[in-house]
C-alpha positions as CSV (number, residue, x, y, z in Angstrom):
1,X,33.6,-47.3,-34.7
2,X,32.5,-50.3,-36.6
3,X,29.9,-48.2,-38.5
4,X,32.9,-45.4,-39.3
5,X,34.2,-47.7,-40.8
6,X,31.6,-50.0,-42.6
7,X,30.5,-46.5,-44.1
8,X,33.8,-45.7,-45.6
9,X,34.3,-49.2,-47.2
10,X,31.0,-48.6,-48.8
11,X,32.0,-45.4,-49.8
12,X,35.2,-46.1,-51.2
13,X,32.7,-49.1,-53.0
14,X,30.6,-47.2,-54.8
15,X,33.1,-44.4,-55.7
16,X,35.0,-47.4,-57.8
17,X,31.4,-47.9,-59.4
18,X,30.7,-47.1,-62.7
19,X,28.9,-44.7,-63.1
20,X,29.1,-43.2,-59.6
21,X,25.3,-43.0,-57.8
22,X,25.6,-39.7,-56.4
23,X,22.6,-39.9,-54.1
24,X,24.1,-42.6,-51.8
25,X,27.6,-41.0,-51.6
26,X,25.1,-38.2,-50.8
27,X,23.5,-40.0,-47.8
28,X,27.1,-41.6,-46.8
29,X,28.4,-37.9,-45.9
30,X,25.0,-36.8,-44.4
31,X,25.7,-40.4,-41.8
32,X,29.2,-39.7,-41.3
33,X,28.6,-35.9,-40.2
34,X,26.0,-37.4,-38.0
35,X,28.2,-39.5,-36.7
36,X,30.9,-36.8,-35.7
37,X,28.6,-35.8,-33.0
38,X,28.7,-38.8,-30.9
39,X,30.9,-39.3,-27.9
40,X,31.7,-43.4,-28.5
41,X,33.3,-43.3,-25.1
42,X,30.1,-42.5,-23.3
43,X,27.4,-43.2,-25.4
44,X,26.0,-46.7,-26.3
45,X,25.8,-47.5,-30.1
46,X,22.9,-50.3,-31.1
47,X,24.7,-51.7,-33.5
48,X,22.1,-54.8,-34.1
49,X,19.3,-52.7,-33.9
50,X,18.2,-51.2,-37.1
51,X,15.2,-49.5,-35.7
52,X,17.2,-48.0,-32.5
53,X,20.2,-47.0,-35.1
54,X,17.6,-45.1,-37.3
55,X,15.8,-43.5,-34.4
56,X,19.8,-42.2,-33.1
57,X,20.6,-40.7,-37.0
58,X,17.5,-39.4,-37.2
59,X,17.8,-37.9,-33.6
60,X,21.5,-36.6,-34.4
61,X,20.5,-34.9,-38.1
62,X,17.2,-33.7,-36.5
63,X,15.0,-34.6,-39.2
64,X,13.6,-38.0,-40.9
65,X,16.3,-39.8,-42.8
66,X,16.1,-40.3,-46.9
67,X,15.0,-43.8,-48.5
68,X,19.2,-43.9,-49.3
69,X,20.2,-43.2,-45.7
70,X,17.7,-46.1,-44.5
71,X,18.9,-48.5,-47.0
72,X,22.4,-48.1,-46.3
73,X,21.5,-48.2,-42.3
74,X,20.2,-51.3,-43.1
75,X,23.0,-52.7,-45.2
76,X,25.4,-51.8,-42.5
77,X,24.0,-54.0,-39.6
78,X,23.5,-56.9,-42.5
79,X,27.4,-57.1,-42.9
């Protein structure tokens, strides 16, 4: 649930920006759909693994993710 809520605190972040950048509020919702479909009581999250972490959003959205999804992949596990 860490990422749940890493992504929402950057959400809320970038809302309260000036002017707003669309494209990665874009890519936030797109992640936190994604992440609707994981069961966190049975399923193992690699939270220090950026590769592994890609490879599970791109696995749950079924498709390669955007430059703004990776960058904000990345940001997350740099927190």
């Amino acid at each position: 649930m860490i990422i749940k809520e890493k992504l929402l605190i950057l959400e809320y972040r970038l809302l309260a920006d000036l002017p707003v950048d669309t494209t990665k509020i874009k890519a936030i919702k797109e992640l936190k759909t994604a992440l609707m479909h994981i069961d966190f009581n049975t399923e193992s999250i690699p939270f220090n693994d950026v590769k592994r972490l890609i490879k599970l959003f791109e696995s749950l959205l079924d498709r390669k993710l955007t430059k703004p999804e990776n960058i904000i992949i990345k940001s997350l596990i740099e927190d």
